[in-house]
Each structure stands twice: as C-alpha cells, then as structure tokens.
C-alpha positions in Angstrom: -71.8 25.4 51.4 -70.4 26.1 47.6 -67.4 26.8 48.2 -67.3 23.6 50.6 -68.9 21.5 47.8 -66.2 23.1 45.4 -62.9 22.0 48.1 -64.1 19.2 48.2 -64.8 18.2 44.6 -61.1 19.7 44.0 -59.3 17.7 47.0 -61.3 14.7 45.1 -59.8 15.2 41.8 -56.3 15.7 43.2 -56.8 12.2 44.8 -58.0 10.4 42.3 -56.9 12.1 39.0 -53.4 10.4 38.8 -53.4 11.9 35.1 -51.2 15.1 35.6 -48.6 13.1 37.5 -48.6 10.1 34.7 -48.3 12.3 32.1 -45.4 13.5 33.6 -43.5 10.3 34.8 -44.0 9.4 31.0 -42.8 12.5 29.9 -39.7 11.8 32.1 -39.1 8.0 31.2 -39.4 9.1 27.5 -36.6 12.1 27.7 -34.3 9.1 29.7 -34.8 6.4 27.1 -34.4 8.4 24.1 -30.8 9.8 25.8 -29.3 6.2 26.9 -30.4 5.2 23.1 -28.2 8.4 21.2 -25.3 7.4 23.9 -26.2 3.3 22.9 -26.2 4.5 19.0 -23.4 6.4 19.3 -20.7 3.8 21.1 -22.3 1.7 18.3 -20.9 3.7 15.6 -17.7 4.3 16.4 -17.0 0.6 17.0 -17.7 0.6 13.7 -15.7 3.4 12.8 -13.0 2.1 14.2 -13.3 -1.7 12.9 -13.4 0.2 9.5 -10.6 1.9 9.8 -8.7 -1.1 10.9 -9.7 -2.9 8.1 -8.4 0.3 5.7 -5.2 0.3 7.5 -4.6 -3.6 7.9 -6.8 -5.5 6.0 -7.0 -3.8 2.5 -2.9 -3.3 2.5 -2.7 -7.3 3.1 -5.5 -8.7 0.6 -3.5 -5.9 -2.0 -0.2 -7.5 -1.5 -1.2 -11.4 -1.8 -3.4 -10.6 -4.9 -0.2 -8.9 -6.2 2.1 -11.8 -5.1 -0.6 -14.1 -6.7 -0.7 -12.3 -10.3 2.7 -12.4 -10.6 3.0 -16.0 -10.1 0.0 -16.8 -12.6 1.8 -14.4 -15.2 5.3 -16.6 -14.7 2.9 -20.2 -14.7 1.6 -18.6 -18.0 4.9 -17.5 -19.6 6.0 -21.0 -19.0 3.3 -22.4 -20.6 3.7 -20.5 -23.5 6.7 -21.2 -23.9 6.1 -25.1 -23.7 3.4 -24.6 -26.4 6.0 -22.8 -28.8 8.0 -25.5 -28.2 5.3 -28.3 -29.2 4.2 -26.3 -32.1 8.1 -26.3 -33.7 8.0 -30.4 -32.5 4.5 -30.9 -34.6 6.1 -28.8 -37.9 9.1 -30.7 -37.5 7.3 -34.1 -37.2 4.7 -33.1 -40.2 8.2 -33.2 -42.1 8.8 -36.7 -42.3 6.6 -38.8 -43.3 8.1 -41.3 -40.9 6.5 -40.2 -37.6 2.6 -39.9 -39.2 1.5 -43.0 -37.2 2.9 -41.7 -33.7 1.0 -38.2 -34.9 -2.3 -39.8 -35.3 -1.4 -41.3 -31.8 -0.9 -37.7 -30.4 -3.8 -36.1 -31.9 -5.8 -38.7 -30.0 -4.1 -37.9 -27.0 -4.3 -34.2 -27.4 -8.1 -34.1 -27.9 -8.5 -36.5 -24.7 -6.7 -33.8 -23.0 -8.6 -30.8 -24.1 -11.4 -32.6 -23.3 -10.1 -33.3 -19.6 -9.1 -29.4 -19.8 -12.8 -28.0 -20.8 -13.9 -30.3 -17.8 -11.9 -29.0 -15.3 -12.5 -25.6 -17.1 -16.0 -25.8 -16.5 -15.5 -27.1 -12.3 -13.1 -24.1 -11.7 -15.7 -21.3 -13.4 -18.4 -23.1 -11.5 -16.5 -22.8 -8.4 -15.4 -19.2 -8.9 -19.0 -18.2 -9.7 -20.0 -20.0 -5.9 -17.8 -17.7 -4.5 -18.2 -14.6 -6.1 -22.2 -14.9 -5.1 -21.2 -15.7 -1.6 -18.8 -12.6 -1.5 -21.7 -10.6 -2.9 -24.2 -11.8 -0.4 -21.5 -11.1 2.3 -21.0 -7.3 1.6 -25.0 -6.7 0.7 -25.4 -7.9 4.2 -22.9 -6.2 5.6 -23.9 -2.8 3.6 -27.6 -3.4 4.9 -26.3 -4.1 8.6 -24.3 -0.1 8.3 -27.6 1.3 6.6 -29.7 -0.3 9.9 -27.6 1.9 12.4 -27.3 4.9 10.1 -29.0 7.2 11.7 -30.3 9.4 9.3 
C-alpha cells in the first residue's frame, strides 16, 4: 500500500508540478533573446562603423576644403581692407595739411563715428549669432557622443 501511496503521490507531482518544465522553457527563451540581441547590437554597430567611416572619407575631406577656400577669401577681403585704410590714413595726414579742408574734416569725423557705431552693432549681431551656433553644434555632438556611448557595449 506504500509504495502505491508513494506512485501515486509521484505521478501527482509530475502532473501538476509544471515547475521543472517552466524553469526550463525560461531557461530556453532567455538563451534565444540574449543571442537575437548580440546579432541586433552587432548589425547596429557596424552601421555605425560604417557611417563613420564615410564621414572620415567624405565628409571631413569636404568641410576641410570649404573652410580652406573660405579663409583664403577672408584673408584677401582683409588685405583689401587694409589697404583701403592705409589709403584713408595718407588722405586724413594730407587733409590735416591744409587748413582749407578742416570744416569737411569735422564733417568726416562725424561720419566716421556714425559708422563705427553701425560697425560695433553689427559686431555685436554677428558674435551673437556665431555664439547660437557654436552652442547648437555643441549640443549636436554631446548628443551624438551620448547616442555612441548608449550602444557601447562595454
């Protein structure tokens, strides 16, 4: 009568104790997931491999180039504007000469602070702006640094 007692207390666990078998199913879905995520992480990272390269290979070279084209065409703006001011400055020693041309001095000093004043103004616009987009170039590549530290993976 034991050992009848006994079967059936262990053909009764195996029918209702789903534990063993759920343990391993989750065991199973677990190993899965975790394998499709390295294969997911992986493709992920070399897309970005890859879009970093191309942006070495293309991007960088191009952005180089204009910057370079675009410095040398401030330095030849600023040449010429140099020379212009050499010029003025041998007009306004010439025209502090004669005594003659003191009323259409007084006229140009007038006219000369007016400008600098028009000058600072713009001055101060163009540093604003430049400041703008120097903070939204920095907030662009701290995001984009903080988007390559999420999918680092260690």
């Amino acid at each position: 009568m034991d050992k009848i007692a006994k079967d059936i207390g262990d053909i009764q666990s195996r029918l209702l104790d789903h534990r063993p078998v759920v343990q391993g199913e989750i065991r199973f879905f677990v190993r899965e997931f975790e394998e499709k995520r390295g294969l997911r992480e992986k493709r992920l990272l070399e897309n970005l491999n890859k879009m970093i390269i191309g942006a070495n290979d293309q991007t960088i070279p191009k952005c180089t180039e204009a910057m370079q084209h675009s410095l040398l065409e401030a330095l030849t703006r600023l040449e010429a504007a140099n020379h212009m001011a050499q010029r003025i400055h041998l007009r306004e020693q010439e025209a502090q000469q004669s005594t003659k041309l003191h009323a259409c001095q007084e006229r140009r000093k007038a006219e000369w602070e007016a400008f600098m004043k028009e000058q600072t103004v713009k001055k101060e616009a163009m540093d604003e702006e430049h400041a703008k987009a120097v903070g939204r170039l920095s907030t662009h590549y701290s995001d984009m640094k903080k988007d390559l530290t999420k999918f680092a993976p260690f």
